[in-house]
BABAPA-293606 format. One record per residue: residue number from 1; residue in three letters; chain; x, y, z of N, C-alpha, C in turn. Coordinates in steps of 0.02 Angstrom, whole numbers, plus 50000, padded with zeros to 5 digits. Each point is the difference from the previous one (the first is absolute). Layout:
{atom NUM; ALA; A; {X; Y; Z}; {X; Y; Z}; {X; Y; Z}}
...
# end
This chain:
{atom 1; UNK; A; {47831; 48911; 48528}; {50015; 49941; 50040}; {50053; 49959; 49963}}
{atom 2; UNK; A; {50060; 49968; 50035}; {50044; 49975; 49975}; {49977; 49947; 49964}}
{atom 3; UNK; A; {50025; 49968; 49939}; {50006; 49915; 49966}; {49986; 49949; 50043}}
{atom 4; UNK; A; {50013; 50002; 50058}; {50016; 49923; 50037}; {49936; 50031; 50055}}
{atom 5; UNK; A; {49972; 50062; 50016}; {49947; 49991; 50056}; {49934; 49975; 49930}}
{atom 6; UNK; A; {49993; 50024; 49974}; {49952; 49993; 49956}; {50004; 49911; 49957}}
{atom 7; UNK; A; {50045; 49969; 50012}; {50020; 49934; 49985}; {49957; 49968; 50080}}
{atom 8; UNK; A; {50031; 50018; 50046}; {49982; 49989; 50072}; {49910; 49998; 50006}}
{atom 9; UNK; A; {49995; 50066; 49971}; {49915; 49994; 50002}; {49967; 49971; 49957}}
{atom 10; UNK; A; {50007; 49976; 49939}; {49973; 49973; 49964}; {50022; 49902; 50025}}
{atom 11; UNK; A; {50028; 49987; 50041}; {50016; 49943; 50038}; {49951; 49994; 50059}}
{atom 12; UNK; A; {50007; 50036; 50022}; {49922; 50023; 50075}; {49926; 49969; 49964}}
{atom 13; UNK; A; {50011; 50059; 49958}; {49940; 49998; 49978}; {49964; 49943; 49960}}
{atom 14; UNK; A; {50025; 49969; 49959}; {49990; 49929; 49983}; {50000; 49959; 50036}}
{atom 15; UNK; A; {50065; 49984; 50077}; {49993; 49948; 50020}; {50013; 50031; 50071}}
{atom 16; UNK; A; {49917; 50001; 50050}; {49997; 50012; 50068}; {50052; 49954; 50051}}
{atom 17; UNK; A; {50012; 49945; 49960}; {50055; 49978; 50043}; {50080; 50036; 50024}}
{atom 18; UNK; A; {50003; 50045; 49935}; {50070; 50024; 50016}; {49991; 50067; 50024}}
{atom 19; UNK; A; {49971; 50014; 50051}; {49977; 50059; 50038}; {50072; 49986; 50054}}
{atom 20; UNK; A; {50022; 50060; 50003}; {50055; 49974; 50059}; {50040; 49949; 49986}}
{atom 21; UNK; A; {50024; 49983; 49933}; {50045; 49960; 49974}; {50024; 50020; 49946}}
{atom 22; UNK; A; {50011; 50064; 49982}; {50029; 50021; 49930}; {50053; 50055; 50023}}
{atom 23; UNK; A; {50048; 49988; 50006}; {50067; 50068; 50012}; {50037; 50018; 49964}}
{atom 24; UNK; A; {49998; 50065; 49993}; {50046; 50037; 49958}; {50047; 50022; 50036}}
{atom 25; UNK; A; {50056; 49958; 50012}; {50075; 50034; 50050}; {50037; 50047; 49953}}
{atom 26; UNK; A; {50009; 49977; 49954}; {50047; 50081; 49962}; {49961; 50009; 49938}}
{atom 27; UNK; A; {50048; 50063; 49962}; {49967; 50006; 49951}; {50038; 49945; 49943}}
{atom 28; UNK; A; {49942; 49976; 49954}; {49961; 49967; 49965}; {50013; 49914; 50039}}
{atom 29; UNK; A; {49987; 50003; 50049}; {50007; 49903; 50044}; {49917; 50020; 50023}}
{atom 30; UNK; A; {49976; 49917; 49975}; {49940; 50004; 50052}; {50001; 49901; 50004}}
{atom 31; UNK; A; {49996; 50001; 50060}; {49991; 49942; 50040}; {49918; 49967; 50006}}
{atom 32; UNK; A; {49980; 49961; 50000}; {49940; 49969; 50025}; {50020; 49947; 50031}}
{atom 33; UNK; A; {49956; 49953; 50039}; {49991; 49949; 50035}; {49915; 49977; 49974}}
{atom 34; UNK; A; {50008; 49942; 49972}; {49933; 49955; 49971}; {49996; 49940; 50036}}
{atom 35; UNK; A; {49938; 49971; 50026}; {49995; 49937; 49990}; {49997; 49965; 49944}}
{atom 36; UNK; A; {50039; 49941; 50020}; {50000; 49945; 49924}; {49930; 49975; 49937}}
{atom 37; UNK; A; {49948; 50019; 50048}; {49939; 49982; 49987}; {49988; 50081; 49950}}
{atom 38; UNK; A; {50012; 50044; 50019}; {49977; 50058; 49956}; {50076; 50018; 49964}}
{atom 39; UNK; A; {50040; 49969; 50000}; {50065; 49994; 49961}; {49994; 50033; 49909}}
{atom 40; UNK; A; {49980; 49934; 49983}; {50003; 50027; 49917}; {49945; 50042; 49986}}
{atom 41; UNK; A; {49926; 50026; 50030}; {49979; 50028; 49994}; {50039; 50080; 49987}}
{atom 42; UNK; A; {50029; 50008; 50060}; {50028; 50072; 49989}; {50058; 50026; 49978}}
{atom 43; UNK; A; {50028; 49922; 49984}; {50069; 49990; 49946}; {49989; 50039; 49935}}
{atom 44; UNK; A; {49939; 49940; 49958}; {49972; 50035; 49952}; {49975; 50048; 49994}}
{atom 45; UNK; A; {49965; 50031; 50045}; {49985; 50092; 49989}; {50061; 50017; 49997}}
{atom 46; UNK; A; {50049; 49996; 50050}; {50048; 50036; 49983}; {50029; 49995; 49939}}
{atom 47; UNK; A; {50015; 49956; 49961}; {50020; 49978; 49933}; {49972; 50044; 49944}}
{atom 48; UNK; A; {49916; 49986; 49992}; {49966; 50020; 49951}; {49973; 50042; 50015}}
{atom 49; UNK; A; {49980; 50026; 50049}; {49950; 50066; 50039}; {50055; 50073; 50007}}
{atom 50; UNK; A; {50056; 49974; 50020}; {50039; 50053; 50037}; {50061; 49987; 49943}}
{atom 51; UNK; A; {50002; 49961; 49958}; {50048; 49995; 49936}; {50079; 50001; 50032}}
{atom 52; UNK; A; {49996; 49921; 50070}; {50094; 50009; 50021}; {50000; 49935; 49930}}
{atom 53; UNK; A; {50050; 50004; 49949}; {50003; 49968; 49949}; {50061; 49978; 50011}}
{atom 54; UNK; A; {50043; 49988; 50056}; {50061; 49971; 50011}; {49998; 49966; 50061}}
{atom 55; UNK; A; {50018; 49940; 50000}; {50021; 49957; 50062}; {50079; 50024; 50021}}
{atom 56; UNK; A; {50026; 50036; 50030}; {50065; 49989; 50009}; {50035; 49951; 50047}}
{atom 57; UNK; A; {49979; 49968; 50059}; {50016; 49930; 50043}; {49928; 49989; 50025}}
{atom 58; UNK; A; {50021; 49944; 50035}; {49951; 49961; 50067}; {50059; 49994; 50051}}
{atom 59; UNK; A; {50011; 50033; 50067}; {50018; 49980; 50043}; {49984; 49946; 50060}}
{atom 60; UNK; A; {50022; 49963; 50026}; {49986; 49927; 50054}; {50011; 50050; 50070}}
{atom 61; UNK; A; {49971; 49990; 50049}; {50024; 50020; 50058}; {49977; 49940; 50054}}
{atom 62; UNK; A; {50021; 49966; 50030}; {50016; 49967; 50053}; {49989; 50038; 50076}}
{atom 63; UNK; A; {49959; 50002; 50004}; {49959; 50033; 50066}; {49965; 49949; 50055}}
{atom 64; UNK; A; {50061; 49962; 50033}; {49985; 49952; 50047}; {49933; 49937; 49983}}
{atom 65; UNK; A; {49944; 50025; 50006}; {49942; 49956; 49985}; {49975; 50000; 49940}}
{atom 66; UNK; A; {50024; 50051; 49966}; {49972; 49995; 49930}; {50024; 50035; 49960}}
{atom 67; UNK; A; {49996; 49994; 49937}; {50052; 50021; 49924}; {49958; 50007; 49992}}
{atom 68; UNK; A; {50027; 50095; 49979}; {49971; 50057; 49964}; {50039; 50011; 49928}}
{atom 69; UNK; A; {49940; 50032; 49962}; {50034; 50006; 49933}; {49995; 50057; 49951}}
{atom 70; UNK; A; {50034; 50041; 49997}; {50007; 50057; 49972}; {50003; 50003; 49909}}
{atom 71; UNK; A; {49955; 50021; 49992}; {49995; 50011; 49923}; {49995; 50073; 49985}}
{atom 72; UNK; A; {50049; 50041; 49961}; {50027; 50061; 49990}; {49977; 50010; 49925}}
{atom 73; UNK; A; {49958; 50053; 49974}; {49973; 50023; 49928}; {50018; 50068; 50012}}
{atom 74; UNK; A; {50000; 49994; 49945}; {50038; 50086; 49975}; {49960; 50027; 49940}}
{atom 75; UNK; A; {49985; 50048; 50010}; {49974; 50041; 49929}; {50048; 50048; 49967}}
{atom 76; UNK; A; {50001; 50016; 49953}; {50034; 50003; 49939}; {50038; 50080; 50029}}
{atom 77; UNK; A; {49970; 50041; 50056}; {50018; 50048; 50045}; {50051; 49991; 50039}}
{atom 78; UNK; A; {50026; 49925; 50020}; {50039; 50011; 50062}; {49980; 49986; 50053}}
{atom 79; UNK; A; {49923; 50019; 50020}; {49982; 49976; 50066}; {49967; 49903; 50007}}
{atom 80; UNK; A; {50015; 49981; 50040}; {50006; 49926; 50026}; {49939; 50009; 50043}}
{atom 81; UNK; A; {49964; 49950; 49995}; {49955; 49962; 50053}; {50037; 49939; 50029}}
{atom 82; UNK; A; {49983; 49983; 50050}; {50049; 49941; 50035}; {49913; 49973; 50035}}
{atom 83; UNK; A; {49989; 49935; 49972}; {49934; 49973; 50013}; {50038; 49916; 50048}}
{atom 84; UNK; A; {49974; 50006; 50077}; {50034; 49962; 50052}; {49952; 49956; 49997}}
{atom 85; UNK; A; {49989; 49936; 50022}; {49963; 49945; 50000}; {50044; 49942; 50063}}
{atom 86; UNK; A; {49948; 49986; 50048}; {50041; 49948; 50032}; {49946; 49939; 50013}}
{atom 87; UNK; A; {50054; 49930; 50000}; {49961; 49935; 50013}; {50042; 49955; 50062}}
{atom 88; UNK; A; {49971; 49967; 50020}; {50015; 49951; 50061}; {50068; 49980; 49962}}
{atom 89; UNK; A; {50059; 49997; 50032}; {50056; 49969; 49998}; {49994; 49929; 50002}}
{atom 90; UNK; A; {49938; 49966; 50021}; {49983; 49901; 49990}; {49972; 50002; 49920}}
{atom 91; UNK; A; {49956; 50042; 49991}; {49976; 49991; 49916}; {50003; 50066; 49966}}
{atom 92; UNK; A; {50055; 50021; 49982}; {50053; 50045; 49956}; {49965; 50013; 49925}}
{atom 93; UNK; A; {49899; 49989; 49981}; {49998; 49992; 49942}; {50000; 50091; 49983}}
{atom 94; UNK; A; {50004; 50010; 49930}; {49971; 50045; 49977}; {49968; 49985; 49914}}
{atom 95; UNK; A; {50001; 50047; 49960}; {49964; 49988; 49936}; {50044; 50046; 49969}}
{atom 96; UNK; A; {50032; 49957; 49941}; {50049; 50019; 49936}; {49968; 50073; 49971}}
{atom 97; UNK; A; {50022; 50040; 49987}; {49993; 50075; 49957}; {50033; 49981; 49946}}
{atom 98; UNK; A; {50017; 49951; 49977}; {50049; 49998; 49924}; {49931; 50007; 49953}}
{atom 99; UNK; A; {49946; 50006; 50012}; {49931; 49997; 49952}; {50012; 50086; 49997}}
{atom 100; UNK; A; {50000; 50045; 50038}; {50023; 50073; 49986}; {50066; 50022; 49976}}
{atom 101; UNK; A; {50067; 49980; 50035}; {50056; 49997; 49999}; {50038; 49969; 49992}}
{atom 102; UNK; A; {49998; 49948; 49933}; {50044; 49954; 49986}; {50081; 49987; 50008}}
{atom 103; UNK; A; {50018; 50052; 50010}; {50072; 49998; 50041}; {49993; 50026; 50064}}
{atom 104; UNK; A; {49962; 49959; 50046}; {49977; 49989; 50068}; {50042; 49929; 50004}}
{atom 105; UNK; A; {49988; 49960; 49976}; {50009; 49928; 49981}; {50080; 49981; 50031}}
{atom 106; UNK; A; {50054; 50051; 49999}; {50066; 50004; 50037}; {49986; 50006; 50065}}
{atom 107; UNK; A; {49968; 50046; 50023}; {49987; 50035; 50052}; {49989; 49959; 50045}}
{atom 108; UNK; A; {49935; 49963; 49990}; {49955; 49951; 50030}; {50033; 49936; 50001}}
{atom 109; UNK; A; {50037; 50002; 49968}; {50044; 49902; 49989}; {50055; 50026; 50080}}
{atom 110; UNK; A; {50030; 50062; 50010}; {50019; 50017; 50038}; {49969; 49988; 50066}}
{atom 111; UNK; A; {49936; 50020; 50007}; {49982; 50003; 50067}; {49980; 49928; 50027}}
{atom 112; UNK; A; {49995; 49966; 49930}; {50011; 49929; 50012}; {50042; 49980; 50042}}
{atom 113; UNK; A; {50050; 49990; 49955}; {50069; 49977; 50010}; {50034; 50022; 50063}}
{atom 114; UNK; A; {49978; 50077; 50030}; {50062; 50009; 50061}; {49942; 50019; 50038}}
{atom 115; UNK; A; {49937; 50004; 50012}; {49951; 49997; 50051}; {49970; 49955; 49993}}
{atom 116; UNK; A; {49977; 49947; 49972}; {49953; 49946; 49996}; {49916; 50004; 49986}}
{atom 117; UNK; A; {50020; 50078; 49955}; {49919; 50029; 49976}; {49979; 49908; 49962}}
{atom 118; UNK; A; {49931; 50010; 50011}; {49963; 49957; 49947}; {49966; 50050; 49961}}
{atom 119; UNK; A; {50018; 50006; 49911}; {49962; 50047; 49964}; {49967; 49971; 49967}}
{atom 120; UNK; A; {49927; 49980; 50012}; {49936; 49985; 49959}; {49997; 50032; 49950}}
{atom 121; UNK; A; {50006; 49962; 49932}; {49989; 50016; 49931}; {50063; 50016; 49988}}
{atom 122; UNK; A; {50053; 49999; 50023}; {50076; 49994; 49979}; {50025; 49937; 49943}}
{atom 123; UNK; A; {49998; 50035; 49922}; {50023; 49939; 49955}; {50066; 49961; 50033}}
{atom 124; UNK; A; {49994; 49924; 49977}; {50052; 49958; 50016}; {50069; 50037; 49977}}
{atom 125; UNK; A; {50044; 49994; 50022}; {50068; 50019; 49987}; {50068; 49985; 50039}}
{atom 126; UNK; A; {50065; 50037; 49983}; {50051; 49975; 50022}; {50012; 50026; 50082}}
{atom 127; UNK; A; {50018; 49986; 50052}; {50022; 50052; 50050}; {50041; 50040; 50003}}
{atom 128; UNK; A; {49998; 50048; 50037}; {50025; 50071; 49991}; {50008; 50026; 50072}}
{atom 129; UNK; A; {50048; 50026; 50005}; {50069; 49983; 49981}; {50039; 49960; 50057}}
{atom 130; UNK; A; {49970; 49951; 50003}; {50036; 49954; 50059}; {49981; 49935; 49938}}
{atom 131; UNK; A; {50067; 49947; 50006}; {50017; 49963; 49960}; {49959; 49956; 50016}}
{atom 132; UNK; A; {49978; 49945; 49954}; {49977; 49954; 49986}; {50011; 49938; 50057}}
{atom 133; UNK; A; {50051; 50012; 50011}; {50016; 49941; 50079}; {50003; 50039; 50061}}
{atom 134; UNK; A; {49974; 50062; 49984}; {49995; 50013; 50071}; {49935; 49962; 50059}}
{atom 135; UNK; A; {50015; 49987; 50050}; {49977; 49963; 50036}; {49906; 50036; 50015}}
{atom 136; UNK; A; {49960; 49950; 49978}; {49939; 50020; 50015}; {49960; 50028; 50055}}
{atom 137; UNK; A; {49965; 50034; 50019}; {49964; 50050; 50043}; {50062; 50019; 50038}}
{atom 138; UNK; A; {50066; 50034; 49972}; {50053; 50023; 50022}; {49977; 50078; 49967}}
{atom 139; UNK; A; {49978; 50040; 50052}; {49996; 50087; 49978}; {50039; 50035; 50014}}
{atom 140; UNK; A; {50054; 50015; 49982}; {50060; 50050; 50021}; {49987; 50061; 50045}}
{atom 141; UNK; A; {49943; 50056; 49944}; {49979; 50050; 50035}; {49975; 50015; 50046}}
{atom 142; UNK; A; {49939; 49936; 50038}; {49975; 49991; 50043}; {50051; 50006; 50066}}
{atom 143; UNK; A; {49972; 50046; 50062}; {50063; 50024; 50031}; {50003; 49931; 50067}}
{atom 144; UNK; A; {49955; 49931; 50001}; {50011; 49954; 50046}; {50037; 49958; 49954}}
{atom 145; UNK; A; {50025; 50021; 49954}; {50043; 49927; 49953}; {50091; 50004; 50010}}
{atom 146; UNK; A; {50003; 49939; 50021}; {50038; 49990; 50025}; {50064; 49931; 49946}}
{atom 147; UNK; A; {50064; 50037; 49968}; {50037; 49961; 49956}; {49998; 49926; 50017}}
{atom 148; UNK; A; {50018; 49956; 49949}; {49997; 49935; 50012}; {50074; 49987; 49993}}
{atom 149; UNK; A; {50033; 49954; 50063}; {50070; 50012; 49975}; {50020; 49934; 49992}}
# end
């Protein structure tokens, strides 16, 4: 059995929620879809259980009613998990991974800054990468935002 079905089943099998939510589109990509509520639960297996020991991004996606958020781990193989999470576009919260992945901390100041994530347990810091005077609850990425001229 390939690396990534046997990654797939040991995901099933721990967490009945991701029955019909774990895809393997090519070889070594596997996709899930989590609720936020069983979020870091199966973050951390994947981390320490399934040993992905690299964060490589967090992607923002802007999906009309609500921002989704893509967090991409990689194991030391090559193959990527891509772990999806989505919240109401009115309350954008999620919960900081810089306690696993301390250079998350860019990532997440990001989804700040050009989606209007709120990241619970996000240390105080500078913004990134939209300047300091940029105009407040102004989200670039967000696809209803509209320039201020």
């Amino acid at each position: 059995m390939p690396q990534e079905e046997n990654i797939k089943q040991e995901l099933i099998k721990k967490f009945s929620c991701l029955e019909n939510r774990v895809n393997i589109t090519r070889p070594r990509r596997l996709f899930l879809e989590v609720d936020p509520a069983d979020f870091e639960k199966v973050f951390v297996f994947a981390k320490n259980d399934l040993n992905f020991s690299h964060l490589i991004s967090i992607t923002g996606l802007d999906e009309q009613d609500k921002l989704s958020f893509m967090y991409h781990l990689a194991l030391d193989s090559g193959i990527v998990l891509n772990i999806k999470i989505s919240v109401s576009k009115e309350n954008p919260v999620i919960r900081t991974v810089t306690g696993y992945f301390p250079g998350a901390e860019i990532y997440e100041r990001e989804l700040a800054d050009l989606f209007g994530a709120r990241i619970d347990g996000l240390p105080p810091g500078n913004r990134y990468p939209l300047t300091d005077d940029w105009p407040k609850d102004q989200f670039p990425l967000r696809k209803d935002w509209k320039p201020i001229v």
